[in-house]
C-alpha positions in Angstrom: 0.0 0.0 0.0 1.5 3.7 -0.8 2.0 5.5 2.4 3.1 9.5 2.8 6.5 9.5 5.2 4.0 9.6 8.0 2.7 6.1 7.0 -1.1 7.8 5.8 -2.3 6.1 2.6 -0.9 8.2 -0.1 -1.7 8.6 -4.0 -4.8 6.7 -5.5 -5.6 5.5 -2.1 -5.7 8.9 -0.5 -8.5 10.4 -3.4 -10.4 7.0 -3.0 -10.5 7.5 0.9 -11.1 11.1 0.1 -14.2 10.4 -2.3 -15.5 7.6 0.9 -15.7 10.7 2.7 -18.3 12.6 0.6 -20.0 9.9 -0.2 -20.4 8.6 3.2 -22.4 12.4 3.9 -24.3 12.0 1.1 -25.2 8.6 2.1 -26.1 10.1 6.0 -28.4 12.5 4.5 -30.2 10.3 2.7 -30.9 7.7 5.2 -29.1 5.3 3.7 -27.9 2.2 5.5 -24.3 0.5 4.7 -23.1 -3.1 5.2 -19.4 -3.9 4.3 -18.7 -7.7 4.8 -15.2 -8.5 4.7 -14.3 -12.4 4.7 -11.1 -14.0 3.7 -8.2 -16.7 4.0 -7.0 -16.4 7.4 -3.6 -13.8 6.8 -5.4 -12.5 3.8 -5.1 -8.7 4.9 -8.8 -8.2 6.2 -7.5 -5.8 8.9 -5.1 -4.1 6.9 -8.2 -3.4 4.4 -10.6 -2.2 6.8 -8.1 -0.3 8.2 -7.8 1.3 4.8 -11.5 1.6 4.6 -12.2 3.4 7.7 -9.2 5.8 7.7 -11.7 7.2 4.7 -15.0 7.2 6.7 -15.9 9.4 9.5 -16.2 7.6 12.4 -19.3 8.8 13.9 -21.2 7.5 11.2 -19.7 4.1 11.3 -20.0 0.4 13.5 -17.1 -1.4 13.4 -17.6 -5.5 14.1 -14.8 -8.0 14.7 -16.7 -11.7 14.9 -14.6 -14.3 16.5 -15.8 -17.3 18.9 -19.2 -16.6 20.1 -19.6 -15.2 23.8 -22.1 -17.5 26.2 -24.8 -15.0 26.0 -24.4 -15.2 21.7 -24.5 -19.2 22.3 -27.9 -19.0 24.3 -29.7 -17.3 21.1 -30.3 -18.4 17.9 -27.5 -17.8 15.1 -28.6 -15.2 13.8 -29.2 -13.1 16.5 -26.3 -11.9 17.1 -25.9 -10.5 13.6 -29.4 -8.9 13.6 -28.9 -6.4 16.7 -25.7 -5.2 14.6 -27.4 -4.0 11.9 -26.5 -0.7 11.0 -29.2 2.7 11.6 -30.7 4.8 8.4 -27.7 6.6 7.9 -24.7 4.8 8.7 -22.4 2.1 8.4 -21.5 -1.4 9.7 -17.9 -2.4 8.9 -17.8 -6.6 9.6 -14.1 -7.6 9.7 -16.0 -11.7 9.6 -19.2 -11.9 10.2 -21.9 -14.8 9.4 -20.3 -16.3 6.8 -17.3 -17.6 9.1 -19.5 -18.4 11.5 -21.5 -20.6 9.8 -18.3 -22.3 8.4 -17.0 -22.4 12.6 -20.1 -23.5 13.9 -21.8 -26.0 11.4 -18.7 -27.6 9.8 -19.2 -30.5 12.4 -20.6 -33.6 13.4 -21.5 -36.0 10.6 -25.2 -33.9 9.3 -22.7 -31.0 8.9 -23.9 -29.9 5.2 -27.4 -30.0 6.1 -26.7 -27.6 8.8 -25.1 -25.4 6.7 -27.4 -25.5 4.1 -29.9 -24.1 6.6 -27.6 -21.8 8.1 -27.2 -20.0 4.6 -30.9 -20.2 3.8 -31.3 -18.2 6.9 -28.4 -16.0 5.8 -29.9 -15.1 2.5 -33.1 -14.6 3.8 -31.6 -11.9 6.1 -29.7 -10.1 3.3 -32.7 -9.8 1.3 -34.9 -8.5 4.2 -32.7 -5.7 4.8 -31.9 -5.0 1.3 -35.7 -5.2 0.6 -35.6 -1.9 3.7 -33.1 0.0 1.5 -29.7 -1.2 3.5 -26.6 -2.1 0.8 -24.9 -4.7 1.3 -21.2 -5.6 0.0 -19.5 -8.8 0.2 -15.5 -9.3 -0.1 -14.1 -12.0 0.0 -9.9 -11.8 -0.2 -8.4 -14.8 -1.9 -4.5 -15.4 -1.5 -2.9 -18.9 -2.3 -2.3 -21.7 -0.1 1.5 -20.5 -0.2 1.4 -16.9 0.2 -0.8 -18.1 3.2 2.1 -20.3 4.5 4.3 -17.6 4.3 2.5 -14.8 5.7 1.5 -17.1 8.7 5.3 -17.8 9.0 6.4 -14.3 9.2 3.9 -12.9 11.5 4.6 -15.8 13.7 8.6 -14.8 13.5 7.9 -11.2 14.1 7.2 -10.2 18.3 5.1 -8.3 17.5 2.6 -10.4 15.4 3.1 -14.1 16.6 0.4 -13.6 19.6 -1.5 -13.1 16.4 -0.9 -17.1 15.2 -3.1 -19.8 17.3 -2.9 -23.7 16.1 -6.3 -23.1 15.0 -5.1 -21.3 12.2 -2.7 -23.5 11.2 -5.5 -26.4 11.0 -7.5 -24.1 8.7 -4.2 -23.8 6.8 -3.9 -27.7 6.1 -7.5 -27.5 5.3 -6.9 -25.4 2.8 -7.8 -27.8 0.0 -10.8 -29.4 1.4 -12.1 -25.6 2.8 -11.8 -24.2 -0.5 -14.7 -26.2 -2.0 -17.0 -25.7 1.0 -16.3 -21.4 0.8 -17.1 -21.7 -3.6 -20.4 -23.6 -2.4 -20.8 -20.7 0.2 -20.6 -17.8 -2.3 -22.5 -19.6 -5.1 -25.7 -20.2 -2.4 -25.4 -16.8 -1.1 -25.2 -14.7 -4.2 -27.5 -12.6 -5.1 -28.1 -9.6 -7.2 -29.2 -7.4 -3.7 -26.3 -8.7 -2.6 -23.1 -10.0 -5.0 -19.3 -11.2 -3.7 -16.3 -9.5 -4.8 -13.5 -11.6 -5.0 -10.2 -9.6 -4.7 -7.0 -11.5 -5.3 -4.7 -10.7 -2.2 -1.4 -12.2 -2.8 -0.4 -8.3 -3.5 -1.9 -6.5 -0.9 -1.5 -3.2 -2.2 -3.8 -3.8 -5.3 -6.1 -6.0 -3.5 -6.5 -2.7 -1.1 -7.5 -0.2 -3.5 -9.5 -2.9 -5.1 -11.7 -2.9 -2.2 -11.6 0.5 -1.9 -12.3 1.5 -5.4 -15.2 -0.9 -5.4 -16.7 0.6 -2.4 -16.7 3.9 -4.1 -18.2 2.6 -7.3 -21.1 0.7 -5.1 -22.1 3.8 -2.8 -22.1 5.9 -6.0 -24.1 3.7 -8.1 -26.5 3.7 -4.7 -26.9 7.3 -4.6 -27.9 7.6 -8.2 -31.1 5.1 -7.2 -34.6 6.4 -5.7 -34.3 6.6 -2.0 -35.5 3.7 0.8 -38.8 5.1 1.7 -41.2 3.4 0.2 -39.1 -0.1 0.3 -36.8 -1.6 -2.5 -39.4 -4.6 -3.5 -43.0 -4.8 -3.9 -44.4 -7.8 -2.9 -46.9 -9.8 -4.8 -49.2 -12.2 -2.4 -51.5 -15.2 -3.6 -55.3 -15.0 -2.9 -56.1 -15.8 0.8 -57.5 -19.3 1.3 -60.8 -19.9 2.8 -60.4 -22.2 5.6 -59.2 -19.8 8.6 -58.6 -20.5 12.3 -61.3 -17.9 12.7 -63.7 -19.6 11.4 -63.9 -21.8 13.5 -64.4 -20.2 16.7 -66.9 -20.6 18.7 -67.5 -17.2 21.0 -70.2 -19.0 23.1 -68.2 -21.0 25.2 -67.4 -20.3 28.5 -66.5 -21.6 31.6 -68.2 -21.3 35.4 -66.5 -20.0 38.1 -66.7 -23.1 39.9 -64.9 -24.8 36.9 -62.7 -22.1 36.3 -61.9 -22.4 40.0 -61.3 -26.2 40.0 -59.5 -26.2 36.9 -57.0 -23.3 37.5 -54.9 -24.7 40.1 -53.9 -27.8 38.0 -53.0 -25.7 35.2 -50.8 -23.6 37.3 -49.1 -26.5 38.7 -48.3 -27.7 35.0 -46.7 -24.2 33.4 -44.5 -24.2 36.6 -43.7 -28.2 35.8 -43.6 -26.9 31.8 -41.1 -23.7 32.6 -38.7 -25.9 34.7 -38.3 -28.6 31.7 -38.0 -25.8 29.4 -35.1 -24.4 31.3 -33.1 -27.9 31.8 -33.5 -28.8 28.4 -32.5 -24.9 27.7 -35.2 -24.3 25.2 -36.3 -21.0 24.4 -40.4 -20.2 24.3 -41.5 -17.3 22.8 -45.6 -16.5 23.2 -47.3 -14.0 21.4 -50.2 -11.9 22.7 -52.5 -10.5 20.2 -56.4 -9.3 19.9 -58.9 -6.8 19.4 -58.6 -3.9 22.7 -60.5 -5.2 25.8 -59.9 -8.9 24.7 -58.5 -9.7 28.1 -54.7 -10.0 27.0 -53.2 -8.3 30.5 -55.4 -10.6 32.1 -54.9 -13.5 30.6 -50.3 -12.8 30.7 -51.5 -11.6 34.3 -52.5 -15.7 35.1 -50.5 -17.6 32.6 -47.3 -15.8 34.4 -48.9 -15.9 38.2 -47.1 -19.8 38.9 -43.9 -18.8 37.0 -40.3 -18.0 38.2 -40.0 -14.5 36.7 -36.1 -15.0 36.8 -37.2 -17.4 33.9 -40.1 -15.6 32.6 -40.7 -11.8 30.9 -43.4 -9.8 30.1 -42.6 -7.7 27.2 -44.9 -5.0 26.5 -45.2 -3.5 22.7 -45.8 0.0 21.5 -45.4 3.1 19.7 -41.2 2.6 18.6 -38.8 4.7 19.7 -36.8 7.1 17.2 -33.4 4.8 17.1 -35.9 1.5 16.3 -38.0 3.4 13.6 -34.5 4.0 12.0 -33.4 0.2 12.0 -35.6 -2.6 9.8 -39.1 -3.0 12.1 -37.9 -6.6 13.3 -34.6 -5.3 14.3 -36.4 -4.2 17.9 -37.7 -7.4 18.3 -34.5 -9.4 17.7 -33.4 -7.8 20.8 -36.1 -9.2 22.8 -35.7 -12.7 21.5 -35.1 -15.3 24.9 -32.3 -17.0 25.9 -31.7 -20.7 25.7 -34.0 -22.0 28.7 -36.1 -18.8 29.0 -39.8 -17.5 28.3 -40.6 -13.8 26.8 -44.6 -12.9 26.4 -45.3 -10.8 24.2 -48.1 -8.3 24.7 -48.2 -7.5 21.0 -45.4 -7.9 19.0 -44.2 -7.4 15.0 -47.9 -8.3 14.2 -48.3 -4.8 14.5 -46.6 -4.1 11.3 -49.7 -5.4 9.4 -52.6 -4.5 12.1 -52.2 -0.8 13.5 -49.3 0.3 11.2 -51.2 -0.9 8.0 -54.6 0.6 9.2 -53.2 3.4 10.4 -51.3 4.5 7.3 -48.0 4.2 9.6 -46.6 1.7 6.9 -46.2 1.7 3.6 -48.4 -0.9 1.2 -44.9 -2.4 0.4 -43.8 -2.5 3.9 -46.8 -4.0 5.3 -47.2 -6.4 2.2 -44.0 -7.2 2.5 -43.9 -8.3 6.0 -46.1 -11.3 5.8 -43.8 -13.0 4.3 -40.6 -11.7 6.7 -42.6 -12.7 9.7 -42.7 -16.5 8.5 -39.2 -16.5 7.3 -38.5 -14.8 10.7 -40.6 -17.6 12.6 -39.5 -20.5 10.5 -35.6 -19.9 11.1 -35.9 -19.3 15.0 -38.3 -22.5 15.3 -35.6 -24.8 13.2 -32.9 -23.4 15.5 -35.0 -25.1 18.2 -37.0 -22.5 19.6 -40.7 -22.6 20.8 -43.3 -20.2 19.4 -46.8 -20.1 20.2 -49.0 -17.3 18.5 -52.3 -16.4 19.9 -54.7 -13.8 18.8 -57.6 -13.1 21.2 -61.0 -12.8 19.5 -63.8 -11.2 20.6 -67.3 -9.6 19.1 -68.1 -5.6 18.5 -71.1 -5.8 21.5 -68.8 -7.3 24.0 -66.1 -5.1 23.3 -67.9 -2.1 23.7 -69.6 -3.4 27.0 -66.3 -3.9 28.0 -65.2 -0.2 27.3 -68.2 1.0 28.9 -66.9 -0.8 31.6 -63.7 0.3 32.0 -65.0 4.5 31.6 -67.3 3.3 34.8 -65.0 1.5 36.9 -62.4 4.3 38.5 -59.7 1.1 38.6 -60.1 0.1 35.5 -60.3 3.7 33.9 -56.7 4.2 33.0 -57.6 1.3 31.0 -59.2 3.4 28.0 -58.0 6.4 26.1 -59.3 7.9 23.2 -57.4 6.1 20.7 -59.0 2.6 21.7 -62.3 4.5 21.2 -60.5 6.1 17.3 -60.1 2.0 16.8 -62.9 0.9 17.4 -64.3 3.3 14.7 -62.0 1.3 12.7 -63.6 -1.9 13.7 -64.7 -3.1 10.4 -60.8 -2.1 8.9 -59.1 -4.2 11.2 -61.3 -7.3 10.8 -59.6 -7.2 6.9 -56.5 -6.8 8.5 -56.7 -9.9 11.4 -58.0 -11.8 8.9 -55.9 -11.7 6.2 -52.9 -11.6 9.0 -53.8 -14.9 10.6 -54.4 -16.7 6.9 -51.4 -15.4 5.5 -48.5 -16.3 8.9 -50.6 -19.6 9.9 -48.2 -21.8 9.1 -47.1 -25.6 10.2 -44.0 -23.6 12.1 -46.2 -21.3 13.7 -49.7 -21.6 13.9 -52.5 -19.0 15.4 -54.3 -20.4 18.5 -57.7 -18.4 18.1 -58.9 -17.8 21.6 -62.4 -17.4 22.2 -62.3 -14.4 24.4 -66.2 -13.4 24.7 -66.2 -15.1 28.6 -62.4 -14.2 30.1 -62.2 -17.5 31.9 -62.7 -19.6 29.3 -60.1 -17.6 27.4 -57.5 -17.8 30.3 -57.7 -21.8 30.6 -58.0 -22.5 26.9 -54.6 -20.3 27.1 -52.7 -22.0 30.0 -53.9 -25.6 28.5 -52.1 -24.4 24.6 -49.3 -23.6 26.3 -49.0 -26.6 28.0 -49.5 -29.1 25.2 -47.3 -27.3 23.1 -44.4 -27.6 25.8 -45.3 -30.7 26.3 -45.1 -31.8 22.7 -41.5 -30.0 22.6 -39.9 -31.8 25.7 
């Protein structure tokens, strides 16, 4: 690389970093997000091309990421968690010296069902680059190729040097004998994970200095080419959905069942007794259970969280309540907030609503684009589907109850001094909308019921009823897991 006496990058490097500079600003006040992935041969120069990168960028506006071995807390979420909650703002940048391709390779290059592993693993990874290209975020992808012996000798002299040889494990000498049988398994990589959102560049590195401005030059060229594209608001992709089929969980609910107190009372206990049994084998066999809480306002969600959580150990167990986002998670992709909530290995999260809001209130509301909302049926059951085959638990229910009883109910509430906090005038703006957000439920529930993760219609009409029919799913479906 061509360095000034004070060892700056000098010549074509310095107008390349110069050029990152504006562009980066023009990029900011657009809203733009950035993803730079760089992946390589171990002693490839990854660090001394980021290092090139960023000396360009402002670093106020960039998020710099070094992945190596996963921390305990990474390990007790699903794999791509940890990737997710890094995902950079409207605006800036997210520099990935490694990232979820040498993960994958780390992680799933064992045991003897190792390729089917992967193969998942890199579904779920293309599925996640689309996503957030689909939001407007671009993505680039290097990948710095140097030859088995230029690897050999660059491990050699860093290991020689003081300076460097903390830098040289035995781990990277094993990668360096697997060189041959790696480099099959990284082509198969970048052919399954190649896509026009988001394409590899392959920079030969046995000359650092070219393979340098290489990446440099095709940053420039990339954020450029982005800037002379329309802008992220509406989305990048419009989403074209098949007809909705007929047969629905909601048609099949029956809002006339009910249960006695005496029944209720009888019944209850035994229920209790079972989640405590179900949350304990969930936690030794360190499986995570997410439950969703969703319904029409004055459906009897709080109350229904209130009971299912009452025989719990709340070390174990969390209540997370959903509203209005906050500025920093309106400027992220919507799931992005909701990736950080995900549980634990062994741990249950409630959700008193959840990313079913994109295509309920946001869609009704006008607080989401058409694409956006069309577009996120089909994220929430790519979203579902990967978290249930990393061995996670989901069970969705949506509450459902009729216009007469929920407006008995809000009468209720306006009556009742306890219960008056309960009501504000946007439940009573909603309810206006009553006949909107039917569409919307139902076309929600027939278009994310799926074998992965199915609705559990609650009939909600009589609250105890609801409660046990909601204690009893839970239970069966923990049951059926362990």
């Amino acid at each position: 690389m061509s360095t000034n006496a004070a060892g700056e990058p000098d010549g074509r490097l310095k107008a390349l970093g110069l050029e990152l500079g504006v562009l980066q600003r023009a990029l900011r006040a657009r809203g733009v997000p950035v993803i730079v992935v760089v992946e390589g041969w171990n002693a490839s120069g990854i660090s001394e091309a980021i290092a090139a990168l960023l000396y360009g960028l402002d670093p106020r506006g960039v998020d710099f990421h070094a992945f190596g071995r996963p921390v305990e807390e990474e390990l007790a979420h699903s794999f791509l968690r940890r990737f997710w909650v890094r995902t950079p703002a409207h605006g800036r940048i997210a520099v990935f010296a490694r990232s979820w391709y040498s993960r994958a390779m780390a992680e799933m290059l064992t045991g003897i069902d190792w390729q089917a592993r992967l193969d998942r693993a890199l579904t779920s990874i293309t599925t996640f680059e689309r996503q957030l290209t689909d939001d407007g975020t671009l993505i680039l992808k290097f990948f710095l190729q140097i030859s088995k012996e230029e690897q050999r000798r660059r491990l050699l002299a860093r290991e020689r040097d003081p300076l460097t040889a903390w830098m040289i494990t035995q781990n990277d000498w094993d990668f360096h004998r697997q060189y041959d049988e790696l480099t099959p398994v990284i082509q198969r990589i970048q052919d399954r994970t190649e896509a026009p959102c988001a394409p590899w560049r392959r920079v030969e590195a046995d000359d650092p200095g070219p393979a340098i401005e290489d990446v440099l030059s095709t940053v420039v060229k990339r954020l450029r080419a982005r800037l002379d594209e329309p802008g992220i608001a509406e989305g990048r992709r419009a989403e074209t959905l098949p007809p909705i089929g007929g047969d629905s969980p909601l048609d099949r609910a029956d809002l006339s069942l009910s249960t006695s107190r005496h029944e209720y009372e009888h019944v209850a206990p035994e229920c209790q007794t079972k989640l405590r049994t179900a949350q304990y084998s969930l936690y030794r066999r360190r499986i995570p259970l997410m439950i969703v809480y969703e319904g029409w306002d004055a459906a009897g969600k709080g109350g229904s969280i209130k009971r299912l959580t009452l025989p719990m150990n709340p070390r174990g167990c969390t209540v997370v309540p959903i509203g209005r986002p906050t500025e920093d998670e309106l400027a992220h992709h919507y799931l992005w907030r909701f990736y950080q909530q995900f549980p634990p290995a062994g741990e249950i999260r409630i959700f008193d609503r959840s990313w079913y809001g994109r295509v309920l209130v946001e869609r009704v509301e006008g607080l989401a684009t058409e694409p956006q909302w069309r577009r996120a049926y089909n994220e929430i059951n790519e979203m579902e589907r990967a978290y249930v085959e990393d061995g996670g638990g989901l069970v969705k229910f949506w509450l459902e109850i009729d216009a007469g009883t929920q407006l008995r109910r809000f009468r209720e509430r306006e009556e009742n001094p306890d219960k008056r906090w309960k009501i504000t005038e946007e439940d009573w703006r909603n309810r206006e909308k009553w006949e909107q957000y039917a569409v919307a439920v139902r076309e929600m529930i027939a278009r994310t019921h799926t074998p992965q993760a199915p609705w559990t219609v609650v009939e909600s009409n009589d609250k105890l009823f609801a409660r046990i029919k909601a204690q009893r799913t839970v239970i069966e479906y923990v049951n059926g897991l362990i």
